[in-house]
Structures are given as structure tokens and as C-alpha cells.
N, C-alpha and C positions, 0 to 999 in steps of 0.2 A: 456563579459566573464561570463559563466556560473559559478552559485554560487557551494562549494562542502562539504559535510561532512565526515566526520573516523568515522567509528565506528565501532568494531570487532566482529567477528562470528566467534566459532569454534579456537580462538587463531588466526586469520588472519584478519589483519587490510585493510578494503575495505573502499574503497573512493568513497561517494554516489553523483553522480554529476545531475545537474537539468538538464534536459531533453528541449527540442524545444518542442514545441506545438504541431507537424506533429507527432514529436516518441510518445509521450505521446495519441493520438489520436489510434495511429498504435497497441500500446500494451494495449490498452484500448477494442479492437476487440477482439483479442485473449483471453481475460481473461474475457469479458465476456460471451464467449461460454462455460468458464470453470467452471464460476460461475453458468451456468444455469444449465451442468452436476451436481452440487450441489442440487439443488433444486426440479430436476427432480428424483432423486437419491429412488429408489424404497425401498431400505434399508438402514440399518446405512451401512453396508458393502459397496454399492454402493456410499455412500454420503464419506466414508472414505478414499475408491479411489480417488475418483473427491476433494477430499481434499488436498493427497498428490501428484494429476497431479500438481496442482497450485504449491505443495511447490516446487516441484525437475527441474518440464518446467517453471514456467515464472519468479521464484525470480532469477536465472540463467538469465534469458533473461534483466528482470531490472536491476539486479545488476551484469556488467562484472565480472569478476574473483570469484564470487560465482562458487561452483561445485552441483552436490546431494550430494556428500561426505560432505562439509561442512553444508550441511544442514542438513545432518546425523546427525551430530557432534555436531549441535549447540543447545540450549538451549531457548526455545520459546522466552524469554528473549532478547536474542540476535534476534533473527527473529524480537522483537516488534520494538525492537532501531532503527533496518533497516528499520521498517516500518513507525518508526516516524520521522526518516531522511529525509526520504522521501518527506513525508508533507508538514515539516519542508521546505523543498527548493520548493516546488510547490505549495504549498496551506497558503502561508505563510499570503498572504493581505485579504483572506477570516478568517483567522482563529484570526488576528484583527479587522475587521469588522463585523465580525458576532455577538459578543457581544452586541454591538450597534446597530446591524439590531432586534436584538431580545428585547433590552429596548425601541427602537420605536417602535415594531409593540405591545408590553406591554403596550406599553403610548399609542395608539392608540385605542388599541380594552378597554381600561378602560374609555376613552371618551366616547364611544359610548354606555357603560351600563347606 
């Protein structure tokens, strides 16, 4: 049973549910075409677009019952929660691990001075 979190944007309480590996893969494509319109982005204007395609197309697509409208409405704030919700249910045993991947490769390259 997939894991899920609440947490509200724009005054509407969304339920952020974890994802299968395949969908997370799926919307992994899509957003990074979105992300290189960013980086390709000839001006701020252009990078500001290719900024707010991501917010209005794929937080919609992550997060069901999102609208633009709520993303109008919400408060960056609110966009972070969702995005730490997120994490939070998908990147949960790296984001334990990683501390300790980082004190041993610490204790490792200080051996070696």
C-alpha cells in the first residue's frame, strides 16, 4: 500500500501519494525536457516562461486535483511543502543514508592525506 501525505495549497487540502517506480520514471521524461527549456532559455523572459510551463503542466500532473488556478493562488511556501512531501514519500532511505554515506567517504579521503 502506498505511503501518503496532506498538505494544503491555495486553502485545498491534497493528498500527496508515492508513486510506482514506472510513473516516477514516466514523469521523470517529461520534466526533463522542461528543465532543459530552462537552461536553454536565451533570456530571463524565456527562462521565466520555461519556469512557469513546469509550475501550471507537471505539478498538475504530480499532484492529481492540483489546478493552474491553485497554483495561481498558492504561496511558494505552499508549492515547497508539496515539494517536500514529496521527497518525503520517495527519497525517504536516501535522505537517511546519505549522512552516513557522506561521514564515510569524510573518513575515507582523510585516511588517505
Amino acid at each position: 500500500m502506498p505511503r501518503t501525505k496532506e498538505v494544503e495549497i491555495a486553502g485545498k487540502k491534497i493528498t500527496v501519494t508515492e508513486r510506482k517506480i514506472k510513473e516516477l520514471e514516466a514523469l521523470a521524461v517529461g520534466l526533463s525536457d522542461s528543465l532543459d527549456a530552462i537552461f536553454k532559455a536565451e533570456s530571463s523572459q524565456g527562462a521565466m516562461e520555461a519556469i512557469t510551463g513546469i509550475l501550471y503542466k507537471h505539478i498538475p500532473e504530480i499532484f492529481p486535483g492540483i489546478t493552474k488556478e491553485d497554483i495561481r493562488e498558492a504561496y511558494l511556501s505552499e508549492i515547497e511543502e508539496l515539494g517536500k512531501a514529496f521527497i518525503d514519500l520517495h527519497f525517504f532511505a536516501l535522505k537517511r543514508l546519505l549522512p552516513g554515506l557522506i561521514a564515510l567517504v569524510q573518513a575515507g579521503t582523510k585516511g588517505k592525506m
